[in-house]
C-alpha positions in Angstrom: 0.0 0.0 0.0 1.6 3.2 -1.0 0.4 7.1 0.2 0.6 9.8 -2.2 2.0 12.7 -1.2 0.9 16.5 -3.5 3.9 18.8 -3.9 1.6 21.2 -4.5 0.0 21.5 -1.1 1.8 24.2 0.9 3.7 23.3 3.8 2.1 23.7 7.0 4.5 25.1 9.7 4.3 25.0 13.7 1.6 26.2 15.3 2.0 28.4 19.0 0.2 29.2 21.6 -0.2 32.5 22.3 1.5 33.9 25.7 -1.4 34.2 28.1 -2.0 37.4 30.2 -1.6 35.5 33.3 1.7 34.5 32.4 2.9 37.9 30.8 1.6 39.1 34.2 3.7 37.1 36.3 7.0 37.4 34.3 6.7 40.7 34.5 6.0 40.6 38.5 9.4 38.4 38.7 11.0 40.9 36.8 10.3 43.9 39.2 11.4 41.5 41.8 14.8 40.2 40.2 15.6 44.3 39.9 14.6 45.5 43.1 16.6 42.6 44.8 19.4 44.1 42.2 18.6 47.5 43.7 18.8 46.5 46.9 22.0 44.5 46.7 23.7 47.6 44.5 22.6 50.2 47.1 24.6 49.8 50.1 27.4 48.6 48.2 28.0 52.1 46.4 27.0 54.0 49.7 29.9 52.0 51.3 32.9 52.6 48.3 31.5 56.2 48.5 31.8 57.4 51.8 34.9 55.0 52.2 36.0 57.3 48.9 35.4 60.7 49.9 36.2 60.1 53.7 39.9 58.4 52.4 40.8 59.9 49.1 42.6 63.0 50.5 44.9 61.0 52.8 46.3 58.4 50.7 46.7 61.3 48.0 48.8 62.7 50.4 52.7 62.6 50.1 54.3 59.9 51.9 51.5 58.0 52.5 53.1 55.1 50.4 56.2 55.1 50.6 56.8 56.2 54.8 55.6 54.5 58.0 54.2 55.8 61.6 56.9 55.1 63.7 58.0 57.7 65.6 54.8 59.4 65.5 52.3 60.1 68.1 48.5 59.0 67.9 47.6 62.8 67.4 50.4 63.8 65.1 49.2 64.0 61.4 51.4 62.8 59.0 53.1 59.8 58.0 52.1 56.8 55.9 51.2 53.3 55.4 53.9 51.9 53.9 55.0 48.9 57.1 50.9 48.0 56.9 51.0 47.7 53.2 53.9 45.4 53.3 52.5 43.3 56.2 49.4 42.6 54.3 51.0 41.6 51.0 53.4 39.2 52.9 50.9 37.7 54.8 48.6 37.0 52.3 51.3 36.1 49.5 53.1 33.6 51.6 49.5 32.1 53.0 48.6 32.4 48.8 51.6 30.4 48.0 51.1 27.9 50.6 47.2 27.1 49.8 46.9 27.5 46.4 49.1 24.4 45.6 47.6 22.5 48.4 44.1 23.5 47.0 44.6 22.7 43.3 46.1 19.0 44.1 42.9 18.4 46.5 40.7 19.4 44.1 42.1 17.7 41.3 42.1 14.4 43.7 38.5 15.0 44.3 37.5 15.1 40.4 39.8 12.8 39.0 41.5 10.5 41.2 38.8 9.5 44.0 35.4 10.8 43.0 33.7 7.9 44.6 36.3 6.8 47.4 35.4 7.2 50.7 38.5 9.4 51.2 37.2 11.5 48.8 33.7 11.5 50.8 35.6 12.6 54.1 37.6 15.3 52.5 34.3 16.8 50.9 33.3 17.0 54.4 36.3 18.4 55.8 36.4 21.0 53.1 32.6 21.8 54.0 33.4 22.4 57.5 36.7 24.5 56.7 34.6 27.0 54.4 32.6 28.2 57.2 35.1 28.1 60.1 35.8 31.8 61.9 38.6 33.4 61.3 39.2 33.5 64.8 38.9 29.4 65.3 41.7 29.6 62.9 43.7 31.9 64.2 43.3 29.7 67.8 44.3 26.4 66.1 47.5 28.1 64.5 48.1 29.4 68.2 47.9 26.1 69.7 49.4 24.2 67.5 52.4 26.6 66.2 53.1 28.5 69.6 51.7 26.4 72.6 53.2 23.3 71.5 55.7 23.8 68.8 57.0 26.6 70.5 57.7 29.0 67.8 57.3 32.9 68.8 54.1 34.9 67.6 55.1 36.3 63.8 53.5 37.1 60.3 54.3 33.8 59.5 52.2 32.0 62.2 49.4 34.6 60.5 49.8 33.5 57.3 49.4 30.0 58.4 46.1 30.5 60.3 45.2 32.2 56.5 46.1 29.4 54.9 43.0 27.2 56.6 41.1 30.3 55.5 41.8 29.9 52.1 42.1 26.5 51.4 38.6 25.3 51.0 37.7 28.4 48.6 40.8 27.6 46.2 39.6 23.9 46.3 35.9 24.8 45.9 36.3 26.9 43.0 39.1 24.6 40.7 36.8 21.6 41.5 33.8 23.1 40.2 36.1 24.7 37.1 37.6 21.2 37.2 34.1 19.7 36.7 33.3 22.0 34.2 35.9 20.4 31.5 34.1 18.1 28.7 34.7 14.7 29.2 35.5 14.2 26.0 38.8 16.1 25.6 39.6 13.7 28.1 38.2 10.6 26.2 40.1 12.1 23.0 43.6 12.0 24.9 43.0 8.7 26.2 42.2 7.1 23.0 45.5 8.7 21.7 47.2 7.0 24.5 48.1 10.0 26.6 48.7 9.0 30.7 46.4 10.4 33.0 48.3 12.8 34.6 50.0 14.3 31.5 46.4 14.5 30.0 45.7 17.0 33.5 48.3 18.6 33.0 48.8 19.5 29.4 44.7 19.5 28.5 42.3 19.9 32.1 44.3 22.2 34.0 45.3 24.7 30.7 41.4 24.3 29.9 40.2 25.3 33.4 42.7 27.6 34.2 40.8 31.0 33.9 38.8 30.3 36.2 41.2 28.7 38.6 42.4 32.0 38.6 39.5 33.8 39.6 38.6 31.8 42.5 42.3 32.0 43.3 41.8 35.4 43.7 38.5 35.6 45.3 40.3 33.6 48.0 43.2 36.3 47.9 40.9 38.9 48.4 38.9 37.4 51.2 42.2 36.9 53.5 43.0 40.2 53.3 40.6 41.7 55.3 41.1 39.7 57.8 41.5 40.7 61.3 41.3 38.5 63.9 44.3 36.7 63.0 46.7 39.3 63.5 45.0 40.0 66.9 45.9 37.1 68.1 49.1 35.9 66.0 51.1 39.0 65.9 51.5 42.3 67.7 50.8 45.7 65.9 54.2 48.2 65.2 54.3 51.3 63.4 57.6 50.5 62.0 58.5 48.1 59.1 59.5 44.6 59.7 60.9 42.8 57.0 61.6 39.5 59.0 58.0 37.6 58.7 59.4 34.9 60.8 60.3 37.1 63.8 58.9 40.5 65.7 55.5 41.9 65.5 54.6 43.3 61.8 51.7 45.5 61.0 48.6 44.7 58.5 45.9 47.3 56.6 43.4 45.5 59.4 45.6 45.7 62.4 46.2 49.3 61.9 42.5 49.7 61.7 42.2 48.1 64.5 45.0 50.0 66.7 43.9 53.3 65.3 39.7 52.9 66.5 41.4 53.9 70.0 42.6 56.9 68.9 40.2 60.2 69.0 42.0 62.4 67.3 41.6 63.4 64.1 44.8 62.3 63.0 43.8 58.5 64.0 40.6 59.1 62.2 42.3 60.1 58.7 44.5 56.8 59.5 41.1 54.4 59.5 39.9 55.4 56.5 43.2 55.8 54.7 43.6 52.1 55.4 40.5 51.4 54.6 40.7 52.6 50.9 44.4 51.8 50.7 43.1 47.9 51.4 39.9 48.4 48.8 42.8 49.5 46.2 44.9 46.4 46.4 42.2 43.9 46.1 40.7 46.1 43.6 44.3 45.5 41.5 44.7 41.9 42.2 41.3 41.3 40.8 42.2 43.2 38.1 45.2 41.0 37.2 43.4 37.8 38.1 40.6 39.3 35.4 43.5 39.9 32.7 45.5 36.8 33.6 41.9 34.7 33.1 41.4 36.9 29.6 45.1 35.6 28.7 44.7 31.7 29.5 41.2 31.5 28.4 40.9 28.7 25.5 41.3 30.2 22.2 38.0 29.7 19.9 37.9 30.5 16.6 
């Protein structure tokens, strides 16, 4: 039995249903929603950078600021700069940065790779859980416990940058996992048909693929250390001078001298606060302005 088919009949397309008014409606609510939740968000954000901004911009416009210290000074003295903070807080974070970051990219790749279903791999998904929402300040405890009570080792900027290292493990291994995850399986099906061993196939093909964002969450880790305070409360002892020795003496941070300076009235302590305040917004701002470029760089090429 055969069907006939006329070439002549025009073809019929699709047929849709027209958007009702109840749903317009209710897109259009979530809409007003989704941009007054924006609204909300944006808000206190720009009222905090802009009093922060005009409260801060004269002092670190002023000469010396980056380039000269506070030792020497008295709290109600004007003058001086924050040159020994600025250098604590970059050696802090940089050593605790190059202490975590290769500790969280070999976890993470363990965790996608190696033992997806092992119960090790089970335990440390746990572990990492329970690290991301640790305080600072149980960190900073731990390190003192370990590093000082028992160890015996004298409070320094290196026993700080330890107790941000427990900070910012779990974020580094959150974030390359998920880029990790992210990779097609089938650039790695295409290098093991070629015959390529596993770990030079993670090395020459995963890691290059994910590495943009690796970055970014490296970064987002970065800046998340850096503000922190209760470390160096408890870990190391404010100076107004500069310390180059991060394994010895007390060493000032952006935070710390936050911190020390609330107790000072004067106007001169004052200026200081918000100084450091904009001082620490402008180096996270730049590192996540390298991290963005560095991310542009590595990003696979697609033509």
């Amino acid at each position: 039995m055969s069907t006939t088919i006329d070439l002549d009949e025009p073809a019929v397309g699709p047929t849709f249903t027209p958007i009702s008014t109840g749903r317009k409606i209710r897109n259009g609510i979530a809409a007003v929603l989704v941009t007054l939740a924006f609204l909300v968000a944006v808000v206190p954000l720009v009222w905090v950078l802009w009093t922060v901004i005009a409260e801060g911009l004269s002092v670190v416009l002023r000469p010396g600021w980056w380039t000269q210290s506070l030792n020497g000074l008295l709290g109600r003295q004007q003058g001086g700069g924050a040159y020994h903070a600025i250098y604590g807080t970059l050696m802090q974070s940089l050593i605790a940065a190059a202490i975590a970051t290769p500790i969280g990219i070999l976890v993470a790749i363990y965790l996608v790779e190696y033992g997806a279903k092992s119960r090790l791999a089970r335990a440390t998904t746990f572990m990492v859980d329970i690290l991301t929402g640790i305080p600072s300040i149980v960190a900073a405890l731990f390190v003192y416990a370990v590093w000082i009570a028992i160890l015996g080792f004298d409070r320094s900027a290196f026993a700080v940058s330890l107790a941000l290292v427990l900070l910012m493990v779990p974020v580094v291994v959150r974030s390359t996992e998920e880029m990790l995850r992210i990779v097609p399986d089938d650039l790695r099906e295409a290098a093991y048909a070629l015959g390529v061993p596993k770990w030079k196939t993670i090395v020459r093909i995963v890691i290059p693929t994910a590495l943009s964002g690796m970055l970014t969450g490296i970064s987002l880790a970065l800046a998340r250390i850096m503000g922190e305070t209760a470390p160096m409360l408890i870990l190391v002892a404010y100076a107004p001078f500069i310390n180059y020795n991060v394994f010895e003496g007390n060493m000032a941070s952006l935070p710390l001298l936050m911190t020390v300076e609330r107790a000072n009235p004067t106007e001169a302590g004052s200026d200081r606060i918000w100084g450091a305040a904009i001082t620490l917004i402008l180096i996270i701002t730049v590192f996540q302005l390298i991290a963005a470029l560095l991310s542009r760089v590595t990003a696979p090429k697609t033509k």
